[in-house]
C-alpha positions as CSV (number, residue, x, y, z in Angstrom):
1,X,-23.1,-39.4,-15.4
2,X,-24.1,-42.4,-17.6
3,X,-27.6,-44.1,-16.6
4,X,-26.9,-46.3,-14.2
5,X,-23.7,-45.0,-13.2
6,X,-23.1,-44.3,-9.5
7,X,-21.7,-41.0,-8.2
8,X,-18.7,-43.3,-6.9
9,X,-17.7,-44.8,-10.7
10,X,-18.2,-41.7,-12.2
11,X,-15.8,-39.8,-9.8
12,X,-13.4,-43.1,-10.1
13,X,-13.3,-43.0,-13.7
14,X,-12.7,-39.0,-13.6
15,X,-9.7,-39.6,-11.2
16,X,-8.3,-42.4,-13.3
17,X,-8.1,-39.1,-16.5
18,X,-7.1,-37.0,-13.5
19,X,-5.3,-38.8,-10.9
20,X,-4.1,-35.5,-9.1
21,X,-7.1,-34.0,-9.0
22,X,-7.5,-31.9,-5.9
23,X,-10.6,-29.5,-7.0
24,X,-14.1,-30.3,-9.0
25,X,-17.4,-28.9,-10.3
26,X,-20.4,-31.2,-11.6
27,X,-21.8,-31.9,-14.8
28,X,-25.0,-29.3,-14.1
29,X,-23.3,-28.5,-10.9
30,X,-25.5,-31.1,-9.0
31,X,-24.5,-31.2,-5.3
32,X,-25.1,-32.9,-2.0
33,X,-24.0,-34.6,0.7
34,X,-23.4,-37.8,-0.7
35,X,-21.6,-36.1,-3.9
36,X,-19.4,-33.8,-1.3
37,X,-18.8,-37.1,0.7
38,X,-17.7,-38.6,-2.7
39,X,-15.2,-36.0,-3.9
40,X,-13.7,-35.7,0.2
41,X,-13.1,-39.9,0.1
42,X,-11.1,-39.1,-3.5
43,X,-9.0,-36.5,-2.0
44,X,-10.8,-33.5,-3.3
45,X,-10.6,-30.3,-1.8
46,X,-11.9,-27.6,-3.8
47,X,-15.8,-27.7,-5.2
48,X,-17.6,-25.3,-7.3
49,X,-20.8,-26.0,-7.5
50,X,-22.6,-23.3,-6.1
51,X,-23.6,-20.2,-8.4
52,X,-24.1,-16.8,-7.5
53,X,-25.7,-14.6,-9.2
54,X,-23.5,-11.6,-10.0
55,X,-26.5,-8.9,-9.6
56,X,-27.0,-10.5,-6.3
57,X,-24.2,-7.9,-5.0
58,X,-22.9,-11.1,-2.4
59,X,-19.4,-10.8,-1.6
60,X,-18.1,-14.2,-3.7
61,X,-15.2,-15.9,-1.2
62,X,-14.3,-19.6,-0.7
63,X,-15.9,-21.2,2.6
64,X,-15.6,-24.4,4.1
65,X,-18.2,-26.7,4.6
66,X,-18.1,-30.7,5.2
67,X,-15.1,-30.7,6.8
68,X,-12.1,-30.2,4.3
69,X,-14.1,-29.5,1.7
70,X,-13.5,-25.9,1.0
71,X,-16.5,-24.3,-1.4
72,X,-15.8,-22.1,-4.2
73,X,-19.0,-20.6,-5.2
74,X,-18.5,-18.3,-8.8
75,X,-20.5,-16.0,-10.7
């Protein structure tokens, strides 16, 4: 995101490359509610933001969280 830039005209300008966009994962993979909140407005579905490490031994599945928002968590 460009300084100054809200999380809003940074998504916008995304959308406008990507109109059909239905999943996303942040520069850094910053999340939060306002981002999440962001990305539902848009029409996104799918975010992966959230890292697992693969040593961890977790079981790596899509949940849902924020209403539609469905998370994709990777490793």
């Amino acid at each position: 995101m460009g300084q100054g830039t809200s999380i809003h005209a940074e998504i916008d300008q995304c959308m406008q490359i990507v109109p059909d966009a239905i999943s996303c994962r942040s520069h850094g993979v910053i999340q939060g509610g306002d981002i999440s909140q962001a990305f539902i407005k848009r029409g996104i579905r799918f975010e992966s933001n959230e890292s697992i490490p693969f040593q961890s031994g977790i079981k790596v599945k899509p949940y849902e969280l924020n209403g539609p928002l469905i998370k994709l968590p990777y490793f």
